[in-house]
C-alpha positions as a Markdown table, in Angstrom:
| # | Residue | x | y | z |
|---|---|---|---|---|
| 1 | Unk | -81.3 | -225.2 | -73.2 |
| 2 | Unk | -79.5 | -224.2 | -76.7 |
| 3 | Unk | -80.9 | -220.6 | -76.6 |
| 4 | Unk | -79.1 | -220.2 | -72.9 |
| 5 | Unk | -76.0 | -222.0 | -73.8 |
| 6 | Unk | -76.0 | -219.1 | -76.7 |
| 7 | Unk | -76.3 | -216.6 | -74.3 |
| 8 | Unk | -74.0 | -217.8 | -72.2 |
| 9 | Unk | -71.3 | -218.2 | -75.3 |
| 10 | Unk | -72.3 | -214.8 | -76.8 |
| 11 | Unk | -71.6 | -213.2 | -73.4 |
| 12 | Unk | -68.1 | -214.7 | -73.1 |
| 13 | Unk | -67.2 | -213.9 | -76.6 |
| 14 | Unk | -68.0 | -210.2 | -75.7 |
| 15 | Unk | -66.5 | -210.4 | -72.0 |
| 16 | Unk | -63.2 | -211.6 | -74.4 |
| 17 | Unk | -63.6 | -209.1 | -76.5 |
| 18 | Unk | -64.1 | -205.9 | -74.1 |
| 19 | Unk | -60.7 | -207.7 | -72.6 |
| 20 | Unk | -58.9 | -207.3 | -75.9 |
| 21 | Unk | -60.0 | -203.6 | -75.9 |
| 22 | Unk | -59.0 | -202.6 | -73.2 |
| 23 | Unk | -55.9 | -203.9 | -73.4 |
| 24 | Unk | -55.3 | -202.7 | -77.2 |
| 25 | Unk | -56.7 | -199.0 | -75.8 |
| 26 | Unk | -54.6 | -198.9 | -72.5 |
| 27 | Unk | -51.1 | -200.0 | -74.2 |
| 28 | Unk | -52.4 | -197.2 | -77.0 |
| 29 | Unk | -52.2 | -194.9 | -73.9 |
| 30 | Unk | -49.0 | -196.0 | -72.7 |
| 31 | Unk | -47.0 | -195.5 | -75.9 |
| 32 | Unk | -48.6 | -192.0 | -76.5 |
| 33 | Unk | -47.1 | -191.4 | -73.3 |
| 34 | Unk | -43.9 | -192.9 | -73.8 |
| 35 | Unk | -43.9 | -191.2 | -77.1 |
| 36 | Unk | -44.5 | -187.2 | -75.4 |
| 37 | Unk | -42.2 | -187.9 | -72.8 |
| 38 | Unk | -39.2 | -188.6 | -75.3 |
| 39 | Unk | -40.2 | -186.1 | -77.0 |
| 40 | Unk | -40.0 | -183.7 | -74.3 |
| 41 | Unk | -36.7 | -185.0 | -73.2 |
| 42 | Unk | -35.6 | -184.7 | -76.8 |
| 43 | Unk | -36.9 | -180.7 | -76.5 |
| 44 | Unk | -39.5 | -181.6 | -79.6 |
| 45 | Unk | -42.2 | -179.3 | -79.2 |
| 46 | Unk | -43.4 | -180.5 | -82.8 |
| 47 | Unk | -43.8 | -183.9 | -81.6 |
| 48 | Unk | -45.2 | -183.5 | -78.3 |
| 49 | Unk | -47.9 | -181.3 | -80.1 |
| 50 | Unk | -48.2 | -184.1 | -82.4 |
| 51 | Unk | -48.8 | -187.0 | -80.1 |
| 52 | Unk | -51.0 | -184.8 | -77.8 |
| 53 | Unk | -53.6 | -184.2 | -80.6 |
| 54 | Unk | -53.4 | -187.9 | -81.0 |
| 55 | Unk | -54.7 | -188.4 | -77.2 |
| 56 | Unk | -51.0 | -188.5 | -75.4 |
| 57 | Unk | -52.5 | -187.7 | -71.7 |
| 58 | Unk | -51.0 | -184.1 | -70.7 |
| 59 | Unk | -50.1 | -185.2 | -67.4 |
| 60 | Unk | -48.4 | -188.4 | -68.6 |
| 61 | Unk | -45.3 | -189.7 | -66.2 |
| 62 | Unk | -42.0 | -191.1 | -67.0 |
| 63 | Unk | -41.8 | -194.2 | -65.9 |
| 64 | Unk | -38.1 | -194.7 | -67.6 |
| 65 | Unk | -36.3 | -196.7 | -70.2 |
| 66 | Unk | -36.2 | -200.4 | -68.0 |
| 67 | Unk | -39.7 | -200.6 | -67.5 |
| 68 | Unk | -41.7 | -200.0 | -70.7 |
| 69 | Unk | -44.5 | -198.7 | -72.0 |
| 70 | Unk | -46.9 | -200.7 | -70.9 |
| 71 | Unk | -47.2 | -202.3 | -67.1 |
| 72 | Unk | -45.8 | -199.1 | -64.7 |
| 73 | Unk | -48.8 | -197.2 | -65.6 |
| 74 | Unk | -51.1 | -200.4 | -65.1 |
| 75 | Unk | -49.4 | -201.8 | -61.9 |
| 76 | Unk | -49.8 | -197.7 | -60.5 |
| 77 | Unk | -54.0 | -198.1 | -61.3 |
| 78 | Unk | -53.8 | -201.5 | -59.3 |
| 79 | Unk | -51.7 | -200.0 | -56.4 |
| 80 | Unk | -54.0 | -196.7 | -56.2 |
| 81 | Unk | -57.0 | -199.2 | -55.8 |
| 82 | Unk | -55.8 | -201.3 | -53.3 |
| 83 | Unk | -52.8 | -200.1 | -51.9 |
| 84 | Unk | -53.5 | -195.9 | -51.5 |
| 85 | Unk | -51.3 | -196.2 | -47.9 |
| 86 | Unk | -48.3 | -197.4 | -49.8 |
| 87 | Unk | -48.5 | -194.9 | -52.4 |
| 88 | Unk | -45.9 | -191.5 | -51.6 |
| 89 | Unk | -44.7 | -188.3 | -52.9 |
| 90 | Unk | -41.4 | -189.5 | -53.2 |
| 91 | Unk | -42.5 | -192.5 | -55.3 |
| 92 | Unk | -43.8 | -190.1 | -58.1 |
| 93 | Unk | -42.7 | -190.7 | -61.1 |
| 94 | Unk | -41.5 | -186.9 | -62.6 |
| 95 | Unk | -44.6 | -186.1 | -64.6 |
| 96 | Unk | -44.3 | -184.8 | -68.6 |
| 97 | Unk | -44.8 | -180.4 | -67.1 |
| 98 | Unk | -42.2 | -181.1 | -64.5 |
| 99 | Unk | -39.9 | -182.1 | -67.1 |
| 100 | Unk | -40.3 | -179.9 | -69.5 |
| 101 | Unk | -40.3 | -176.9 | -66.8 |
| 102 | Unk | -36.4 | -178.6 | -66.3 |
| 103 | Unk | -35.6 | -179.1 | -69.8 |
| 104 | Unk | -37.0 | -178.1 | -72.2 |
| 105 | Unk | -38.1 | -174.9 | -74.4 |
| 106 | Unk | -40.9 | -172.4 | -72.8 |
| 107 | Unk | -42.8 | -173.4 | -76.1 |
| 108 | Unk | -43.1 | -177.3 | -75.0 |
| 109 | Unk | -44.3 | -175.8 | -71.4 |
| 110 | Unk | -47.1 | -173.9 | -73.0 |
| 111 | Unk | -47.7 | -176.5 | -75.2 |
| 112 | Unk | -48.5 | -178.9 | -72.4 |
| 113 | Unk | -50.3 | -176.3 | -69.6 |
| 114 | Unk | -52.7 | -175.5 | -73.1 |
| 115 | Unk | -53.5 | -179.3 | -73.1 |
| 116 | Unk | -54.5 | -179.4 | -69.8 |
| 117 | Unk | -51.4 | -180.2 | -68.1 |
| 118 | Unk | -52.0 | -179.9 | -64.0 |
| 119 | Unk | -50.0 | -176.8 | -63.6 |
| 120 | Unk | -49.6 | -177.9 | -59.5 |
| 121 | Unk | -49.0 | -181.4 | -59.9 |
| 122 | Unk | -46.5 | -183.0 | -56.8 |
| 123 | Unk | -43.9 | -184.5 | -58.0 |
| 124 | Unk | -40.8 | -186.5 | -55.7 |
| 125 | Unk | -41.1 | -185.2 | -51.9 |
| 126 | Unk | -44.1 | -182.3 | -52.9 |
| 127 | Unk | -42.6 | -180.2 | -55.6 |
| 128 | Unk | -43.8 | -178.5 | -58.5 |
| 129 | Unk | -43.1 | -177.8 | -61.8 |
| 130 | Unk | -42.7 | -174.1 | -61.0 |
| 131 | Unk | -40.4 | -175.6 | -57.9 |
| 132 | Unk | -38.3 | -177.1 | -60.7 |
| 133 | Unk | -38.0 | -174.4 | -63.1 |
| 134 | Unk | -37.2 | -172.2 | -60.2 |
| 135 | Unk | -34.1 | -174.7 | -59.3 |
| 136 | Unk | -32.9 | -174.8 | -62.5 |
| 137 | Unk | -33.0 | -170.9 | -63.6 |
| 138 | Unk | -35.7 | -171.5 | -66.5 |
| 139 | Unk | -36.5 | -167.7 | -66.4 |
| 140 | Unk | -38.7 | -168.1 | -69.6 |
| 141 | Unk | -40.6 | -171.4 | -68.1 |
| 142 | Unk | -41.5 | -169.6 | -64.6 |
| 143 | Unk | -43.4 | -166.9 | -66.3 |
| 144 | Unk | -45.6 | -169.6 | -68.6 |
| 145 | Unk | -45.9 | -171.5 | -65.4 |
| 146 | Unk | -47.3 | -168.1 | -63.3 |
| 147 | Unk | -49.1 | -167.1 | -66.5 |
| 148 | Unk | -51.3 | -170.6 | -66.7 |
| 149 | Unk | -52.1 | -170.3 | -62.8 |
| 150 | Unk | -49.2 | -171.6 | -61.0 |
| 151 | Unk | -49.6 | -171.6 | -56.8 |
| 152 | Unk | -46.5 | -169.5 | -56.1 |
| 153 | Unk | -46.3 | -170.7 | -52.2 |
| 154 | Unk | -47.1 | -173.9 | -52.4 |
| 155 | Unk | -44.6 | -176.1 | -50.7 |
| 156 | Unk | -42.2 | -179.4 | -50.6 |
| 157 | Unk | -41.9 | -182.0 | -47.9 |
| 158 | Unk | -38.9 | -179.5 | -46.3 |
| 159 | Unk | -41.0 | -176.6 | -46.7 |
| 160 | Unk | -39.0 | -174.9 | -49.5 |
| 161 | Unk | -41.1 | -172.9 | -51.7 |
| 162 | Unk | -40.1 | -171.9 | -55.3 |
| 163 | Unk | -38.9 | -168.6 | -53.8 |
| 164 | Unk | -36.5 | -170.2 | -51.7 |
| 165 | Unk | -35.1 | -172.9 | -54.2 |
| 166 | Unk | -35.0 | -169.5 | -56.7 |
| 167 | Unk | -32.9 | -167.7 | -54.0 |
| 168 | Unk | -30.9 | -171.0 | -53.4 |
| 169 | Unk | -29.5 | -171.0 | -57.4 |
| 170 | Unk | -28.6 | -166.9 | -56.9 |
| 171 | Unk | -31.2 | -166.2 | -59.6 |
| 172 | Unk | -32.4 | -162.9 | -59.3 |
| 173 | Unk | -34.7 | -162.4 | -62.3 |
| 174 | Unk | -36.5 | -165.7 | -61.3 |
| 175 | Unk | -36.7 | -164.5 | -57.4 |
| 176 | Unk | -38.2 | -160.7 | -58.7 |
| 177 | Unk | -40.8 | -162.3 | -60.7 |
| 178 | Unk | -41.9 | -164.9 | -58.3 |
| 179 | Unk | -42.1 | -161.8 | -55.7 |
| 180 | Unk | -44.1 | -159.9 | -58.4 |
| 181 | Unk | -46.5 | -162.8 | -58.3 |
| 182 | Unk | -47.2 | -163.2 | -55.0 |
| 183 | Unk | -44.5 | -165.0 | -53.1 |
| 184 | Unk | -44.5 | -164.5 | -49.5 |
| 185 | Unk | -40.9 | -163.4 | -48.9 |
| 186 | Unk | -40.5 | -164.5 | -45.4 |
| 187 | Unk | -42.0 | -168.0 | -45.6 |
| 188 | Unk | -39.9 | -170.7 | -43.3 |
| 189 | Unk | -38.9 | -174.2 | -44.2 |
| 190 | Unk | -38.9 | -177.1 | -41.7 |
| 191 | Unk | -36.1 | -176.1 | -40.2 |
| 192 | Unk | -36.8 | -172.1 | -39.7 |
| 193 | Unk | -34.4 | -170.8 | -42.9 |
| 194 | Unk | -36.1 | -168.4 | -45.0 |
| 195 | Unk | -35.5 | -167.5 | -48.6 |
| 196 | Unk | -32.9 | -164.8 | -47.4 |
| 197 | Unk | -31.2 | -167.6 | -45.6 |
| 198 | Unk | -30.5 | -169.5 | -49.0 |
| 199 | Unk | -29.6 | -166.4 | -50.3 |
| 200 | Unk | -27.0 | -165.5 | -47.8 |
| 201 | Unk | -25.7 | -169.3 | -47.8 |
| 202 | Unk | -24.6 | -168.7 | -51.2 |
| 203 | Unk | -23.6 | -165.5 | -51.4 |
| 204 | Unk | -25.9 | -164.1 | -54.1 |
| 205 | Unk | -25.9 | -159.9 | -53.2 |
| 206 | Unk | -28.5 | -159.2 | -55.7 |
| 207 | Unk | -30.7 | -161.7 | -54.5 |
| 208 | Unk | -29.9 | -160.9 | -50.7 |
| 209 | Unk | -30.6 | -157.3 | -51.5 |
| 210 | Unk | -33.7 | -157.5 | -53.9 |
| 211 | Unk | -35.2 | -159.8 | -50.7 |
| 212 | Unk | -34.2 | -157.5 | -48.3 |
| 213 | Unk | -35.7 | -154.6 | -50.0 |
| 214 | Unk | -39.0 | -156.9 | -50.1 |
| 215 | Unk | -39.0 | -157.0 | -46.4 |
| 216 | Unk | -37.3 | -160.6 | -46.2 |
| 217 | Unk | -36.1 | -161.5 | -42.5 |
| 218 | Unk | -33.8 | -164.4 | -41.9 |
| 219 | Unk | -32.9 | -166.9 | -39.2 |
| 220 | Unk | -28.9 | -166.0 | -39.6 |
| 221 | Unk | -29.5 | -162.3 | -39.2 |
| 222 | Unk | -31.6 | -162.5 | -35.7 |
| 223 | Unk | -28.6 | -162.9 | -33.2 |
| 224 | Unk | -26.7 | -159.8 | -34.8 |
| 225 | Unk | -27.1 | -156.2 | -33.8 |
| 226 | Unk | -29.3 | -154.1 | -36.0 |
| 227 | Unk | -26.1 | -152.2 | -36.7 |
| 228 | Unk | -24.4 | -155.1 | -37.8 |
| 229 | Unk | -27.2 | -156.6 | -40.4 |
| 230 | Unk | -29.6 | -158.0 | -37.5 |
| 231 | Unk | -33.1 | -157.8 | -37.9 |
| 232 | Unk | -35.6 | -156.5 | -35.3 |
| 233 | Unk | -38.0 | -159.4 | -33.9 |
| 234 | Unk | -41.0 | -157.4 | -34.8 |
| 235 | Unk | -40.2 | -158.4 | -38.5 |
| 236 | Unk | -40.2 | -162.1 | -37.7 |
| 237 | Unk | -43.7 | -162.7 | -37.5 |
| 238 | Unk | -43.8 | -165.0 | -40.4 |
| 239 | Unk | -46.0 | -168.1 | -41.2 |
| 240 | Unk | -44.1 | -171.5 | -39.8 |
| 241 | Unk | -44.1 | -174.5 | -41.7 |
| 242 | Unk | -47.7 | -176.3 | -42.5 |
């Protein structure tokens, strides 16, 4: 009777203990993660390295200031397991790349993608990193994204592409070196516009004309006479949205 009480005892005591672990090891987690997030935000290549080598998880998420370190990334792991339907694109949290592709130095973007940062991680409503960059004119951060792999068509819940969202900000260095990667030029969002559409909307002539001499088509251009700027129909065959 006193040997099984024992056993009983000694397996609570370690069932206690593997408890406390966890919990030391998973609020570890979470402040490694807080810690490379700040640091990317703060543009500290230094100490994101730093907290990397010390086990900060590469594709960490910022969960913000009001929640903490500790129970967004737990009360995430208990949704994923037993609420996957609830879980959305547009509920993302922007992920540690996706920031730094926004923010920060092209040396903070390596240093991440060389840690095994998901290069094509979705963040809010589908987009990438590369998405981001593209948005924001990071010329420097688009080529270390395409250099560690990035998917140059993929695609948000509008059906925008890098290209587009590149074309949309009138940035032509960041619109020839997606093209020089790959981009498909003529790619439609959900509601037919192309990248030379964006381009057009804004204005941006050296965007309009390095798409155009690409073989870009666009939805504005299809009612005008060819002498006018209109594009022939046989040039619109282009992939629709999906």
């Amino acid at each position: 009777m006193r040997s099984r009480k024992r056993k009983i005892s000694i397996t609570v005591i370690l069932l206690i203990a593997g408890i406390i672990w966890l919990g030391y090891a998973t609020l570890r987690q979470a402040r490694l993660d807080k810690t490379l997030i700040q640091s990317i935000r703060a543009d500290d290549t230094f100490g994101a390295l730093h907290v990397l080598k010390n086990g900060a998880d590469p594709n960490a998420r910022d969960y913000g200031k009001s929640d903490g370190a500790f129970w967004p990334p737990i009360k995430r792991r208990f949704q994923r397991l037993f609420f996957r339907h609830s879980l959305h694109e547009q509920d993302q949290p922007i992920s540690a790349l996706a920031l730094a592709a926004q923010y920060a130095d092209v040396s903070c973007v390596r240093t991440l993608l060389e840690h095994g940062a998901d290069v094509n991680a979705r963040e809010d409503y589908g987009e990438t990193a590369l998405m981001m960059a593209a948005t924001d004119g990071c010329d420097d951060n688009i080529s270390a994204l395409l250099d560690h792999g990035a998917n140059v068509n993929l695609r948000n819940q509008a059906g925008e592409t890098a290209l587009i969202m590149a074309a949309q900000d009138g940035n032509d260095a960041a619109v020839f070196n997606l093209l020089d990667a790959g981009a498909r030029v003529n790619f439609r969002t959900k509601d037919g516009s192309t990248a030379l559409d964006a381009a057009i909307a804004g204005d941006n002539t050296a965007v309009i004309a390095l798409l155009k001499k690409h073989g870009a088509a666009a939805r504005s251009l299809r009612d005008k006479p060819l002498d006018q700027g209109g594009v022939d129909q046989i040039d619109l065959h282009v992939r629709p949205y999906g």
